[in-house]
C-alpha positions as CSV (number, residue, x, y, z in Angstrom):
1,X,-10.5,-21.3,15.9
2,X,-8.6,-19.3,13.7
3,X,-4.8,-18.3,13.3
4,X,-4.4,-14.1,14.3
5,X,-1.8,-12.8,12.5
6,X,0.3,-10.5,14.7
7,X,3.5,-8.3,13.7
8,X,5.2,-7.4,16.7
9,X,6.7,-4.0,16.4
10,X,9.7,-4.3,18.7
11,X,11.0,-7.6,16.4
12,X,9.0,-7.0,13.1
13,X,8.0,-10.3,13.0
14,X,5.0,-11.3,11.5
15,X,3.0,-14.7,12.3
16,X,1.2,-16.6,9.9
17,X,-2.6,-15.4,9.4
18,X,-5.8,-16.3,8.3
19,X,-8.1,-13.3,10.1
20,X,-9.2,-10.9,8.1
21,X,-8.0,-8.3,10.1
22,X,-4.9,-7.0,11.4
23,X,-4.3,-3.7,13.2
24,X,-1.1,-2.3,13.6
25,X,-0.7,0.2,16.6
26,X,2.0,2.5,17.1
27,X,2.8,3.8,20.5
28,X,4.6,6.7,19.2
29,X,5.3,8.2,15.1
30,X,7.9,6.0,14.3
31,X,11.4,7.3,13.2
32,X,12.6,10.9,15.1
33,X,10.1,12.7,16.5
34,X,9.0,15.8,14.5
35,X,12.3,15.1,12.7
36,X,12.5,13.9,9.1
37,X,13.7,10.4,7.3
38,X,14.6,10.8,3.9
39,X,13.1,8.1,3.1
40,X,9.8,8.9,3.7
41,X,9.5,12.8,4.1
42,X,9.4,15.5,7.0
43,X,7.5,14.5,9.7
44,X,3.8,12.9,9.1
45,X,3.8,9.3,10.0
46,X,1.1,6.5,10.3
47,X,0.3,6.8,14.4
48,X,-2.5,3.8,13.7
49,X,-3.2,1.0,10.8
50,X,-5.7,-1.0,10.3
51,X,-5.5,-3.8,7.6
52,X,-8.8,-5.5,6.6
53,X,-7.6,-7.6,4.5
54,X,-10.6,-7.9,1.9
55,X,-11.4,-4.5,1.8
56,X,-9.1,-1.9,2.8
57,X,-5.7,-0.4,4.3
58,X,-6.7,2.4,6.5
59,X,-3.7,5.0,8.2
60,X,-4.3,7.0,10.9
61,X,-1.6,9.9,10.0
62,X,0.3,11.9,12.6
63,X,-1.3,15.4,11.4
64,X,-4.9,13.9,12.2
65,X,-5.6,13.1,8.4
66,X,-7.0,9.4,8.2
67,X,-6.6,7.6,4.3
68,X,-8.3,4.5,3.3
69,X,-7.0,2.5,0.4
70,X,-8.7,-0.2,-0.8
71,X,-6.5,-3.4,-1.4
72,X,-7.1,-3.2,-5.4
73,X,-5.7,0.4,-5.5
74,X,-2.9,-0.4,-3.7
75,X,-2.2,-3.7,-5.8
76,X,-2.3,-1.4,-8.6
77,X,-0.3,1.4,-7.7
78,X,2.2,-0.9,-6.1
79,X,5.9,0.9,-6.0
80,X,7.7,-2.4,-7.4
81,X,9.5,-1.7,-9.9
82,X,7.6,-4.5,-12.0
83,X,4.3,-2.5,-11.4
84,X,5.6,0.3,-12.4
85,X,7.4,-0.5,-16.1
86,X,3.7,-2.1,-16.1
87,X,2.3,1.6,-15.9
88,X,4.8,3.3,-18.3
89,X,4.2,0.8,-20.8
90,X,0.2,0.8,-20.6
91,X,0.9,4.7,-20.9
92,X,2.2,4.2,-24.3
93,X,0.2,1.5,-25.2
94,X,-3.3,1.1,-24.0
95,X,-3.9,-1.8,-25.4
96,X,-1.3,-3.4,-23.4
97,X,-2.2,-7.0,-22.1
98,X,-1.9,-7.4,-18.2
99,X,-0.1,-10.1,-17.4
100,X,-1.9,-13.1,-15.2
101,X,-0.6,-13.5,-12.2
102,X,-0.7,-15.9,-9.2
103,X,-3.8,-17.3,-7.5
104,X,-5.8,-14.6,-9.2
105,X,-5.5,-16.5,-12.8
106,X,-7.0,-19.4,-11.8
107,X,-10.1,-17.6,-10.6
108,X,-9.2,-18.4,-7.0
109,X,-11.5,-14.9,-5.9
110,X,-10.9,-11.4,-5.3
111,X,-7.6,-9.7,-4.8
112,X,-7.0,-9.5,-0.8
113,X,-4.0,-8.8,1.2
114,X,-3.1,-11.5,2.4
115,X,-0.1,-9.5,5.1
116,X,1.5,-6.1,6.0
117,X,4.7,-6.3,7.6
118,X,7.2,-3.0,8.8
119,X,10.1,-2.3,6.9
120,X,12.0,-0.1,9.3
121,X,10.7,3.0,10.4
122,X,9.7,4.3,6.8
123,X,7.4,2.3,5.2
124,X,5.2,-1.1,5.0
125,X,4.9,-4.0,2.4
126,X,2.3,-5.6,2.0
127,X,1.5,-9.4,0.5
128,X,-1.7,-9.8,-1.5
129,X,-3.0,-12.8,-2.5
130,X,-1.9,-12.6,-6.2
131,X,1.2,-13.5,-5.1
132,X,3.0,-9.9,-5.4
133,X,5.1,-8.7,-2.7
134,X,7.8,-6.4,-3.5
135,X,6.8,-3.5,-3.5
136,X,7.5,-1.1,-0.5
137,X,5.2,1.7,0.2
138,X,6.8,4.1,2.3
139,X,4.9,6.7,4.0
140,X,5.6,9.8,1.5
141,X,4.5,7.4,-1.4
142,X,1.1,6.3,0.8
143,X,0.5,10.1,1.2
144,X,1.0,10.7,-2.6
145,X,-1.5,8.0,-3.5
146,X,-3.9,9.1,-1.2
147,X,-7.6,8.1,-2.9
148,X,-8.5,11.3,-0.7
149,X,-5.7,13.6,-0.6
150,X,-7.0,16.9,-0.9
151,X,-5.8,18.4,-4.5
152,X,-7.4,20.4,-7.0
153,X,-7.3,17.9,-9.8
154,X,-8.6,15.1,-7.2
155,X,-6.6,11.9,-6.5
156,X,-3.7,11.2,-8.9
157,X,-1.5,8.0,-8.5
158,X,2.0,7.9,-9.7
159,X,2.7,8.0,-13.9
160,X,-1.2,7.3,-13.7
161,X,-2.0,7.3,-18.2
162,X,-4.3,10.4,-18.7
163,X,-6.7,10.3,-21.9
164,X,-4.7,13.6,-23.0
165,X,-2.5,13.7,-26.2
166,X,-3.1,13.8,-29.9
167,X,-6.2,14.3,-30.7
């Protein structure tokens, strides 16, 4: 039989896990309701999460909208501020070399979160199995990185490198 991982939202506890999924309900928007937290923007909060930990996060938002983020995306655009000197400097250098990092070089598989746990009432932080874990995505930042969020340009991470500059 195997270990369930559980994160008990009145303690924000987490036990140790080995499913491969981990849903996270909340019984009301966290933080103020309909008020703001300046930490993670006016109003829309997570009201449902569900962690699949080989595939995808997916957030059931307060205003109805639901976003899926698969576990590489978020890995990439992680808010740590190691990921993102990472992402400056691969904007001014392409040819940057990516760093290995944890289980991931010795070939031990694919990236997977490996946790989620709450940090307060304004954002999550997740554990993948690379070893990274500290980076904090609060819930303005998970609406910004949206794969789906509707824009005209289409999804855009944070100080994602564009192919634009001298020609």
């Amino acid at each position: 039989m195997q270990a369930v991982q559980v994160l008990c939202l009145q303690t924000r506890k987490e036990v140790s896990s080995k499913v491969m999924h981990e849903p996270i309900q909340f019984h009301r928007a966290p933080g103020p309701e309909g008020g703001s937290d300046e930490r993670s923007g006016p109003g829309v909060r997570p009201r449902h999460m569900d962690l699949k930990k080989d595939k995808a996060l997916t957030i059931q938002w307060s205003d109805g909208r639901v976003s899926i983020y698969p576990i590489a995306y978020l890995r990439k655009l992680s808010p740590s501020a190691e990921a993102k000197e990472l992402r400056k400097e691969m904007a001014r250098n392409p040819l940057t070399v990516m760093p290995a990092s944890g289980s991931q070089a010795g070939g031990a598989g694919p990236l997977t979160a490996e946790g989620i746990e709450m940090v307060g009432n304004y954002a999550v932080r997740l554990r993948f199995s690379d070893g990274h874990d500290t980076g904090l995505y609060t819930w303005a930042y998970l609406r910004e990185i949206d794969p789906n969020r509707p824009t005209d340009s289409g999804p855009q991470g944070p100080e994602q490198p564009t192919n634009e500059g001298p020609a």
